[in-house]
N, CA, C and O atoms as a GROMACS GRO file, in nm:
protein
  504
    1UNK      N    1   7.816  10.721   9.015
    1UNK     CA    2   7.827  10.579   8.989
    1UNK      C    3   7.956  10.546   8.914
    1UNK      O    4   8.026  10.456   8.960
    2UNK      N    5   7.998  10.616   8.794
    2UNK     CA    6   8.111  10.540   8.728
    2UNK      C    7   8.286  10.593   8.794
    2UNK      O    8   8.396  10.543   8.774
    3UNK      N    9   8.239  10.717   8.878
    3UNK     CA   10   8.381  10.784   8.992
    3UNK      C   11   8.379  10.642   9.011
    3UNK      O   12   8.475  10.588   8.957
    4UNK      N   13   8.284  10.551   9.082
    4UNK     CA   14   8.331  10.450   9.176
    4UNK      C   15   8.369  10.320   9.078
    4UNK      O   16   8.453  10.242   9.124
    5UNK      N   17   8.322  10.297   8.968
    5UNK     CA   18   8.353  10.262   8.890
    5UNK      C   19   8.485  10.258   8.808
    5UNK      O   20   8.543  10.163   8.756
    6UNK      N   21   8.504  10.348   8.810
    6UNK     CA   22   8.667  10.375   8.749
    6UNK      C   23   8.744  10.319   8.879
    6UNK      O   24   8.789  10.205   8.869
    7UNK      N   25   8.758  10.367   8.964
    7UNK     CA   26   8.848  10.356   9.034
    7UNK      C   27   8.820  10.211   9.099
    7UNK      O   28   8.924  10.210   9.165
    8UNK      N   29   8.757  10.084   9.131
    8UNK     CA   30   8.741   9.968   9.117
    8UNK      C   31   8.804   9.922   8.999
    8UNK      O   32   8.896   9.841   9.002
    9UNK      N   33   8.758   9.969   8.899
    9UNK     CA   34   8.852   9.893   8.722
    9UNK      C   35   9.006   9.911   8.764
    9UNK      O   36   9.086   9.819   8.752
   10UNK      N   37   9.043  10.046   8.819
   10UNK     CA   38   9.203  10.101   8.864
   10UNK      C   39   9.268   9.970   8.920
   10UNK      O   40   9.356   9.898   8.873
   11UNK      N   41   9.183   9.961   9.057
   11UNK     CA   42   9.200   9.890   9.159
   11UNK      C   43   9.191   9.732   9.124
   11UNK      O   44   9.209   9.652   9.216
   12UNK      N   45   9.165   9.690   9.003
   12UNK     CA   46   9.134   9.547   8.987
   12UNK      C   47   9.262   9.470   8.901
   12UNK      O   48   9.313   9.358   8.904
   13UNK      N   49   9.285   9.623   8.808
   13UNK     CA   50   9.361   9.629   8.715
   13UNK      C   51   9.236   9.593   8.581
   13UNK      O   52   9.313   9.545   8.498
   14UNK      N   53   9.130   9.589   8.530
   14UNK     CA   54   9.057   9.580   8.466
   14UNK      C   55   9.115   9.656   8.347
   14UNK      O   56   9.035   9.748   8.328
   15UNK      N   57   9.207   9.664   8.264
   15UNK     CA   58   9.205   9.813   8.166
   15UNK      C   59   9.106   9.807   8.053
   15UNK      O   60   9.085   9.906   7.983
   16UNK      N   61   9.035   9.678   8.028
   16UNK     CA   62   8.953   9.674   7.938
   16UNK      C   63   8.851   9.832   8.018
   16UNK      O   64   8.849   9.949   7.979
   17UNK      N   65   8.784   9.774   8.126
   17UNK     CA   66   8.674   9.833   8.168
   17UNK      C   67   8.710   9.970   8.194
   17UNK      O   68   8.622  10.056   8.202
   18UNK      N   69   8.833   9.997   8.207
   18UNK     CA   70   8.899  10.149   8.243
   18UNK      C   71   8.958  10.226   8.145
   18UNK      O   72   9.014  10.334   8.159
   19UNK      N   73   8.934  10.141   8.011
   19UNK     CA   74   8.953  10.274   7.895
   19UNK      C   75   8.840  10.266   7.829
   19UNK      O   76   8.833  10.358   7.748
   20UNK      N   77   8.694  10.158   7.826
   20UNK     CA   78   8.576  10.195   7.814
   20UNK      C   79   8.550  10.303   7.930
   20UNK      O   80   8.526  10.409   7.872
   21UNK      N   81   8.546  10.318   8.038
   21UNK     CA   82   8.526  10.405   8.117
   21UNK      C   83   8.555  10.578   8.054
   21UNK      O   84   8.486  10.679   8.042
   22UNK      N   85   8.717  10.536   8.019
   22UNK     CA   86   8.756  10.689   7.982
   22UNK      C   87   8.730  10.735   7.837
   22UNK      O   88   8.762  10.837   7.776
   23UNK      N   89   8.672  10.642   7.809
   23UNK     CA   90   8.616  10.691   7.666
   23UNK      C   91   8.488  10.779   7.650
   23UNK      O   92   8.462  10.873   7.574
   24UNK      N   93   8.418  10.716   7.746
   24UNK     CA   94   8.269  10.779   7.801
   24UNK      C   95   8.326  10.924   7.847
   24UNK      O   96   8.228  10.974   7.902
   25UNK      N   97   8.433  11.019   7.856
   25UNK     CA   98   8.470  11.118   7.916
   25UNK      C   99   8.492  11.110   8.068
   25UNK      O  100   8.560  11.195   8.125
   26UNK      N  101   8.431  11.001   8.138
   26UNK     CA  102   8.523  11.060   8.242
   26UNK      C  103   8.622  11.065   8.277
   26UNK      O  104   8.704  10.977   8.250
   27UNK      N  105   8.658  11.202   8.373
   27UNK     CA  106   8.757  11.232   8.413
   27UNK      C  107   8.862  11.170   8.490
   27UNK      O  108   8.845  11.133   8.606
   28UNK      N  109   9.030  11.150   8.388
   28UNK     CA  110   9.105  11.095   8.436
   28UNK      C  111   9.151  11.071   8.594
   28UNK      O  112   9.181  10.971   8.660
   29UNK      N  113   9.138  11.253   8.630
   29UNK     CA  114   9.209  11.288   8.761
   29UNK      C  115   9.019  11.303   8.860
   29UNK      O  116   8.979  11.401   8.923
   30UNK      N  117   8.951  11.180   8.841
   30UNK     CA  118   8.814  11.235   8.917
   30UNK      C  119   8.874  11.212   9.066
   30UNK      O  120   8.980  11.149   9.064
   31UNK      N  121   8.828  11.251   9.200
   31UNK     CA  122   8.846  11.245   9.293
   31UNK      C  123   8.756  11.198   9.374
   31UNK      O  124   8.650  11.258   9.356
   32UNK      N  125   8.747  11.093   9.482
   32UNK     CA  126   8.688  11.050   9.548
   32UNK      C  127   8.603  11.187   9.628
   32UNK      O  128   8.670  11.291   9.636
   33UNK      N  129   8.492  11.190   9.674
   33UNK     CA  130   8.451  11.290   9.776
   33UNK      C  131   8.511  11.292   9.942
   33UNK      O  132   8.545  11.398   9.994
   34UNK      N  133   8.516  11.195   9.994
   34UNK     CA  134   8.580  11.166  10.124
   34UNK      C  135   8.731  11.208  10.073
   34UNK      O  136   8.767  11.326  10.075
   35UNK      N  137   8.799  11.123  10.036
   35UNK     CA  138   8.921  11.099  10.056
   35UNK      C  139   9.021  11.148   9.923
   35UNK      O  140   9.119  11.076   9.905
   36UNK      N  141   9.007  11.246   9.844
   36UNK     CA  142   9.068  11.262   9.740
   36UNK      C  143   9.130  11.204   9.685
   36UNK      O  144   9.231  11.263   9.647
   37UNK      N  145   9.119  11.054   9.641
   37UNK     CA  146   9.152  10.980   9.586
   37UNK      C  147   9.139  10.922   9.461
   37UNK      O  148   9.037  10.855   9.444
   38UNK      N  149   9.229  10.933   9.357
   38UNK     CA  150   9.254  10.971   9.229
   38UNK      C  151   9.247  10.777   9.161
   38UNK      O  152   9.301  10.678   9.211
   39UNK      N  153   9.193  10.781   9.081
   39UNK     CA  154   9.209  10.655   9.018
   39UNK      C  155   9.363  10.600   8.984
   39UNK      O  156   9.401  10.485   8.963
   40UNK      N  157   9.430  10.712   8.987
   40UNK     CA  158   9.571  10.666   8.978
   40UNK      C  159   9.633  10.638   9.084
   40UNK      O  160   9.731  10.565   9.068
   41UNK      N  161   9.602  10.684   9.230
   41UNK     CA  162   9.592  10.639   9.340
   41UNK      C  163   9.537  10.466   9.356
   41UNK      O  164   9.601  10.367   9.390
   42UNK      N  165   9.440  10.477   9.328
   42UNK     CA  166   9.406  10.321   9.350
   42UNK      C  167   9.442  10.221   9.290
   42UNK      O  168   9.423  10.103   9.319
   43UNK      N  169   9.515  10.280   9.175
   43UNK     CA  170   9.591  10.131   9.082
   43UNK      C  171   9.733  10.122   9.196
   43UNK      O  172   9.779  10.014   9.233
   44UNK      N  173   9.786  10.252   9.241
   44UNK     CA  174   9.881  10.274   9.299
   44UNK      C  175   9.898  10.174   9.443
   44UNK      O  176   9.990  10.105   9.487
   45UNK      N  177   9.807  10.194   9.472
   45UNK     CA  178   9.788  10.108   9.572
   45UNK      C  179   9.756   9.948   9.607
   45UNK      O  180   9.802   9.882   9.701
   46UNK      N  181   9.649   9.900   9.487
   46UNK     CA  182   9.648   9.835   9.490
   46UNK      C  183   9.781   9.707   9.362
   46UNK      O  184   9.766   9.592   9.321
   47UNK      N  185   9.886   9.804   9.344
   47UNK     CA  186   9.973   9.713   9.312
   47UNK      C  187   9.969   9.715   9.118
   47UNK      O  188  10.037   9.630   9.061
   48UNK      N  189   9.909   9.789   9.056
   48UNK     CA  190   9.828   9.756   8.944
   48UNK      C  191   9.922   9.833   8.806
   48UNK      O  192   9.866   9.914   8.733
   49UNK      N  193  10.038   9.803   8.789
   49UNK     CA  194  10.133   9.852   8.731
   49UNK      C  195  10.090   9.872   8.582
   49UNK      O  196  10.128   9.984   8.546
   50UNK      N  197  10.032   9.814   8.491
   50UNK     CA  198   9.990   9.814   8.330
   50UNK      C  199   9.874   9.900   8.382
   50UNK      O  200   9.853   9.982   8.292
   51UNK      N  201   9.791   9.920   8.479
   51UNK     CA  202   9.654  10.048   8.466
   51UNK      C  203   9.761  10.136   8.539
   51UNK      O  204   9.673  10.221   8.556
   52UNK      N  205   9.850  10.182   8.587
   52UNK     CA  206   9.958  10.304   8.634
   52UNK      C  207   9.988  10.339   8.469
   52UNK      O  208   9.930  10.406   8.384
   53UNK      N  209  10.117  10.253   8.474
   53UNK     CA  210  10.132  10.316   8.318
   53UNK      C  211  10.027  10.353   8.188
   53UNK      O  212  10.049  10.437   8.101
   54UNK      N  213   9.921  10.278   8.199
   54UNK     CA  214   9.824  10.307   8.092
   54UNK      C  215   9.743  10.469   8.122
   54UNK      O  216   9.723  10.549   8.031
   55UNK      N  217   9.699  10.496   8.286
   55UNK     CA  218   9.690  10.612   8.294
   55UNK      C  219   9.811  10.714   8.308
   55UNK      O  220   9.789  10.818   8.245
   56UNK      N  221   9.867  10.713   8.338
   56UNK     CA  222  10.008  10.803   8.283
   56UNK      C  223  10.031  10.832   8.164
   56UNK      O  224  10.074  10.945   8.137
   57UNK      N  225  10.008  10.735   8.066
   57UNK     CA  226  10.022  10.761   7.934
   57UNK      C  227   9.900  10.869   7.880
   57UNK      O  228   9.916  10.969   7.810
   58UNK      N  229   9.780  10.816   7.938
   58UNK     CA  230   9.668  10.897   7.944
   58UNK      C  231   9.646  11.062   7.987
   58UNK      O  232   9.556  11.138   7.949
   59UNK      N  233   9.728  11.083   8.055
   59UNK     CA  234   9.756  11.206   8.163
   59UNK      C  235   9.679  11.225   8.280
   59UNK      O  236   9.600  11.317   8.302
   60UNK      N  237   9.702  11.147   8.339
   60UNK     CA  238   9.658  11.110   8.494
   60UNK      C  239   9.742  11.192   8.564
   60UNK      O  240   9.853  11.186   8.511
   61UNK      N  241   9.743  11.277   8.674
   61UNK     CA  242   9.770  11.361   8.753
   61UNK      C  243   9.862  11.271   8.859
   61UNK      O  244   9.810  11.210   8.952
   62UNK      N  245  10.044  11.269   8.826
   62UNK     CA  246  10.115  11.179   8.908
   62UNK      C  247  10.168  11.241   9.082
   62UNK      O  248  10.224  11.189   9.178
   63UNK      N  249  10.103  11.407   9.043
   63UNK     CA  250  10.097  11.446   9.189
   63UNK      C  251   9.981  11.555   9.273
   63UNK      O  252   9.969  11.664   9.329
   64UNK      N  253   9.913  11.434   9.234
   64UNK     CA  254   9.781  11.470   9.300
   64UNK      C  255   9.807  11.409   9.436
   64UNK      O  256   9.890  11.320   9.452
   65UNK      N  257   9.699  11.484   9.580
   65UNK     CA  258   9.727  11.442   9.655
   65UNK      C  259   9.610  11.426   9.781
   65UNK      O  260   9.520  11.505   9.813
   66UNK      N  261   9.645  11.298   9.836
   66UNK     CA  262   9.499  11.249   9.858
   66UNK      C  263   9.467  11.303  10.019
   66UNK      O  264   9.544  11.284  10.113
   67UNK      N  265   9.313  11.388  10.028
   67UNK     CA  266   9.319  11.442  10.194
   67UNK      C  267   9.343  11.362  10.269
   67UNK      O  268   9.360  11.424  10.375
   68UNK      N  269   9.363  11.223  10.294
   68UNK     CA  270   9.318  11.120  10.413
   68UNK      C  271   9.458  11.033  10.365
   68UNK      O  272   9.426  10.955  10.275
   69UNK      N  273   9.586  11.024  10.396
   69UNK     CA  274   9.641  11.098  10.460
   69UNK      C  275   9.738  11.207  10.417
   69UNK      O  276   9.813  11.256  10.501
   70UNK      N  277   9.741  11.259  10.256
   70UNK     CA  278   9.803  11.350  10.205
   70UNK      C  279   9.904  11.296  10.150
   70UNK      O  280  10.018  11.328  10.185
   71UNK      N  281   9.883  11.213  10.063
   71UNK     CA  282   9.962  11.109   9.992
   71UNK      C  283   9.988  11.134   9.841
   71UNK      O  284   9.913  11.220   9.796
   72UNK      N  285  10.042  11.101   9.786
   72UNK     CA  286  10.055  11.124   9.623
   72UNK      C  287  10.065  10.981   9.598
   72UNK      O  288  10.102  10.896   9.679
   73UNK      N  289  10.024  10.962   9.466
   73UNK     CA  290   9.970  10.766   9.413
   73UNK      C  291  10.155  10.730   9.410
   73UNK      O  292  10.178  10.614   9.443
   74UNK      N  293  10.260  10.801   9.381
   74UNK     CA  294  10.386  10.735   9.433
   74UNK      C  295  10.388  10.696   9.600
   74UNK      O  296  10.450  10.599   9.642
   75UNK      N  297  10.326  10.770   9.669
   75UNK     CA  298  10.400  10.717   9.796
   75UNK      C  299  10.343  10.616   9.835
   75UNK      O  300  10.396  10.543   9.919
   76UNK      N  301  10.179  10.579   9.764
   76UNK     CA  302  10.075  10.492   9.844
   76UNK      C  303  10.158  10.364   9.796
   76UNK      O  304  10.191  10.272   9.872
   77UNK      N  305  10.182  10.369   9.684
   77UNK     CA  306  10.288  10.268   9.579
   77UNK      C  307  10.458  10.200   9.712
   77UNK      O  308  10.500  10.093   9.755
   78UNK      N  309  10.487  10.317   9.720
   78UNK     CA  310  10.617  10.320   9.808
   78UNK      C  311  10.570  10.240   9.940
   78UNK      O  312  10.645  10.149   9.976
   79UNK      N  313  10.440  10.268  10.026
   79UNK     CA  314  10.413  10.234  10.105
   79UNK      C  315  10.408  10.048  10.143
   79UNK      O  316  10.459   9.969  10.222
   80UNK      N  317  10.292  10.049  10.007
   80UNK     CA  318  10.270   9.908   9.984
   80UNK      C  319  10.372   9.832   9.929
   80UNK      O  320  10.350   9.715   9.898
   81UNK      N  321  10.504   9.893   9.911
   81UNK     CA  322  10.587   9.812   9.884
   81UNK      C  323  10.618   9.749   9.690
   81UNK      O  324  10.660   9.641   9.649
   82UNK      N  325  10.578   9.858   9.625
   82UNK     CA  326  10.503   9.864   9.486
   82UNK      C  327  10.674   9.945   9.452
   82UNK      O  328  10.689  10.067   9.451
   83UNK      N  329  10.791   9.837   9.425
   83UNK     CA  330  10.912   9.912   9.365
   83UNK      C  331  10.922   9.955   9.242
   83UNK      O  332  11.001  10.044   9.208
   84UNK      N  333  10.808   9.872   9.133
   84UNK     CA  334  10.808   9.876   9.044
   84UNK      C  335  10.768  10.053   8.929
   84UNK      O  336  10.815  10.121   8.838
   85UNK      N  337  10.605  10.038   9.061
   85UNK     CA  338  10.553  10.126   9.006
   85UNK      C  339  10.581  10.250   9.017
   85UNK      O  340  10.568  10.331   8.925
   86UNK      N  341  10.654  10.295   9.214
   86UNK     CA  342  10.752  10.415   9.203
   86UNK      C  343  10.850  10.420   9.130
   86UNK      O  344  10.897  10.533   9.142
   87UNK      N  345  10.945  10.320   9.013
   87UNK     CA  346  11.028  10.419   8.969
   87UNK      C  347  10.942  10.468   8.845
   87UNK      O  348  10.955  10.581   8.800
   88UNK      N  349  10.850  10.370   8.790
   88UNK     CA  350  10.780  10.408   8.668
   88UNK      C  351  10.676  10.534   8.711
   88UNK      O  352  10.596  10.587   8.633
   89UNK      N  353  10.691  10.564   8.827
   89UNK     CA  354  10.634  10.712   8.828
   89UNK      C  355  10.718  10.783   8.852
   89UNK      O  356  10.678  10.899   8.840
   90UNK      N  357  10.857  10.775   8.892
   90UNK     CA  358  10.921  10.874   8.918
   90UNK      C  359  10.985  10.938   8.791
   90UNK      O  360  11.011  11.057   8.774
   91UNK      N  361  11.012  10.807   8.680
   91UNK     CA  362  11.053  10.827   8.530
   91UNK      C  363  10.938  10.895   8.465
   91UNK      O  364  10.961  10.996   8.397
   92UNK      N  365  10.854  10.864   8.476
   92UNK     CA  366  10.740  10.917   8.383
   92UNK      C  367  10.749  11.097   8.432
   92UNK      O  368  10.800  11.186   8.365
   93UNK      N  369  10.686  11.109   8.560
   93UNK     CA  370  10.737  11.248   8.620
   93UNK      C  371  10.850  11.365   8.603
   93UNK      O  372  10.837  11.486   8.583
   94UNK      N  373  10.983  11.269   8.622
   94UNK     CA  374  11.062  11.345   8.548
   94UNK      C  375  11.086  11.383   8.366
   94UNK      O  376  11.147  11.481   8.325
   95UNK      N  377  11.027  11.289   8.287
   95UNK     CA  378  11.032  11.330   8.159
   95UNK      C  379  10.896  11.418   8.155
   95UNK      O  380  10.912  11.495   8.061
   96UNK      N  381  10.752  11.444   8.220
   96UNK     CA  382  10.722  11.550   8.205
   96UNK      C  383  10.725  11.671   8.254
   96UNK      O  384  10.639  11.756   8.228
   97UNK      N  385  10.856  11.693   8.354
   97UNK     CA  386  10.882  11.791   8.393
   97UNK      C  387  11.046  11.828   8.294
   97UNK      O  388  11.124  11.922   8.311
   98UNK      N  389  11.050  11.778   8.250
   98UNK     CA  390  11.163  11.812   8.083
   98UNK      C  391  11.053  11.838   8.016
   98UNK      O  392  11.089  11.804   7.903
   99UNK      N  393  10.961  11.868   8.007
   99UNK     CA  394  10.823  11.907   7.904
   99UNK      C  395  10.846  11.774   7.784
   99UNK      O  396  10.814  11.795   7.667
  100UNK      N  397  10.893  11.668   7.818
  100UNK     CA  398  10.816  11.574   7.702
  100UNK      C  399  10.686  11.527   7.726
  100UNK      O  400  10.635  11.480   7.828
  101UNK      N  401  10.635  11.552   7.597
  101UNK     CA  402  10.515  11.520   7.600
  101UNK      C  403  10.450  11.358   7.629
  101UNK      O  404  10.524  11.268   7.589
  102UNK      N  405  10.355  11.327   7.676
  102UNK     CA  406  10.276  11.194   7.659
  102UNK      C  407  10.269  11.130   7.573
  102UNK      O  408  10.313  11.015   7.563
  103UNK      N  409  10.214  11.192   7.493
  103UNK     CA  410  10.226  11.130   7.374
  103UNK      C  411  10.355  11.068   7.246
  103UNK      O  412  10.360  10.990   7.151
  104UNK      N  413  10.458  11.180   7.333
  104UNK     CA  414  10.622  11.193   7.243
  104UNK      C  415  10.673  11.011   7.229
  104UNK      O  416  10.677  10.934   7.324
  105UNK      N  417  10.700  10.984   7.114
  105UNK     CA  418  10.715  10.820   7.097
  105UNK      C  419  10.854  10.839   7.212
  105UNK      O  420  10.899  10.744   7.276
  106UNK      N  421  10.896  10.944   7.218
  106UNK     CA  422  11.043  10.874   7.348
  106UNK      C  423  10.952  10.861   7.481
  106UNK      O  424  11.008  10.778   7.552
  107UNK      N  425  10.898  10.882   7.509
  107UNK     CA  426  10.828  10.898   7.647
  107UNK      C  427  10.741  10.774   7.654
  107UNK      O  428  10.732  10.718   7.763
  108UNK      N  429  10.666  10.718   7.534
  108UNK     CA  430  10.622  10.621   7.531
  108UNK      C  431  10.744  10.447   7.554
  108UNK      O  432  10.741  10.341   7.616
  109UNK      N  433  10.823  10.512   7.472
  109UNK     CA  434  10.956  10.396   7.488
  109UNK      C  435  11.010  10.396   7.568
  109UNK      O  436  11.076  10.293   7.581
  110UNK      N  437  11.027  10.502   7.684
  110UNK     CA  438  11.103  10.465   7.801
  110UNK      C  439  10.990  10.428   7.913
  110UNK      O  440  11.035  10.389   8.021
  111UNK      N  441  10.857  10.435   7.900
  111UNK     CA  442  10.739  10.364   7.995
  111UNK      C  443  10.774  10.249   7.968
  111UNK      O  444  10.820  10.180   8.059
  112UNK      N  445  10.758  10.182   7.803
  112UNK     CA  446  10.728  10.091   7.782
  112UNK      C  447  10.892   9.960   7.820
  112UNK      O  448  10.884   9.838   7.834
  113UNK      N  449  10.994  10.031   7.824
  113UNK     CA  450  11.115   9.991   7.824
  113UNK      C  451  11.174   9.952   7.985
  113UNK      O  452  11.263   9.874   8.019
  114UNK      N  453  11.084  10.041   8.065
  114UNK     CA  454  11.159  10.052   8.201
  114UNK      C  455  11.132   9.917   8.226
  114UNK      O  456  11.237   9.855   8.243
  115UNK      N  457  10.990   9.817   8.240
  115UNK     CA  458  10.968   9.716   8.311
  115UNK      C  459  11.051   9.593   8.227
  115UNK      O  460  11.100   9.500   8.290
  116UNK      N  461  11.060   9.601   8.097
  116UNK     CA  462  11.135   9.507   8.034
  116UNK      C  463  11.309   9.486   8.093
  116UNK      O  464  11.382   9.396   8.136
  117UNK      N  465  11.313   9.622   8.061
  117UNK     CA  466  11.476   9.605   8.187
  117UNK      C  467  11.461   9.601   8.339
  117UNK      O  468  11.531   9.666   8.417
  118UNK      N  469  11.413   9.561   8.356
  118UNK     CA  470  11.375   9.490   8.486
  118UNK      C  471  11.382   9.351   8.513
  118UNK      O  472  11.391   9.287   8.618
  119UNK      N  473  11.376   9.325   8.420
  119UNK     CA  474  11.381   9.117   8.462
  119UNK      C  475  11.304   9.048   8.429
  119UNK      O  476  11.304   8.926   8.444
  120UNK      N  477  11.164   9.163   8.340
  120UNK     CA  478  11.061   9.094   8.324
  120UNK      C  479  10.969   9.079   8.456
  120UNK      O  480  10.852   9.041   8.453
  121UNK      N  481  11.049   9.120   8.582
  121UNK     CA  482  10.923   9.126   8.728
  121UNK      C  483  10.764   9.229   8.739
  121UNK      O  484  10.726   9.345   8.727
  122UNK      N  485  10.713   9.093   8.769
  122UNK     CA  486  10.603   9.197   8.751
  122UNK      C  487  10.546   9.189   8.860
  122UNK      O  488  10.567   9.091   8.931
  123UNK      N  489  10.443   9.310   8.908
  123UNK     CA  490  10.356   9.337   9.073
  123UNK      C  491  10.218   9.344   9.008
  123UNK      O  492  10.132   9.385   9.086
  124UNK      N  493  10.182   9.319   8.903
  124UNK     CA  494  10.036   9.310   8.853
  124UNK      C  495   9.962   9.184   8.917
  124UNK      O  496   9.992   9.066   8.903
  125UNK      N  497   9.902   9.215   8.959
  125UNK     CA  498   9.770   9.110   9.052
  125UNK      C  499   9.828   9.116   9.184
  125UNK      O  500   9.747   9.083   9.271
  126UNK      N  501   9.937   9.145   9.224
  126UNK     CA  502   9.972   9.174   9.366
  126UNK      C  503   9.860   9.238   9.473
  126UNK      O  504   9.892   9.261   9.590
   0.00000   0.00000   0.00000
């Protein structure tokens, strides 16, 4: 019940209901049964840039990859036309593959910094 749950809150952009969710323990990276589809996938998709970055910050799995059609939550992003949220995964990705941490206040300031230098554009409710 709350797999499907989380990933609806993802998908709505709800973050109230999706960090009560992850507080209860479930699992960030849970996976759909059909379709391996990651709650970070479904914000991904459905456009949902503040629940992307909020699970990223969280440690959401940015290359997980979904069986149906073997996608990672950047490309579903790329697909739908989501510019925002691929570079803020591609930044986030590359600073934890420099091993900064999630939690590291620089890693937090350049999440929190990328969309501000942007223009202020936002794809939330898209």
């Amino acid at each position: 019940m709350y797999e499907n749950e989380l990933h609806r809150a993802c998908a709505k952009g709800n973050l109230k209901r999706v960090k009560k969710l992850l507080e209860m323990d479930i699992n960030i990276n849970k996976e759909t049964k059909k379709c391996k589809v990651t709650p970070l996938h479904s914000a991904c998709i459905a456009g949902q840039y503040e629940t992307v970055k909020y699970l990223i910050l969280a440690g959401a799995n940015m290359r997980s990859v979904a069986i149906i059609p073997h996608w990672t939550p950047e490309y579903f992003a790329q697909v739908q036309g989501h510019a925002l949220i691929v570079n803020l995964i591609r930044i986030a990705q590359s600073l934890v593959d420099k091993d900064i941490k999630r939690d590291d206040i620089f890693f937090i300031c350049a999440l929190n910094a990328f969309k501000d230098g942007m223009s202020g554009k936002s794809e939330e409710g898209h």
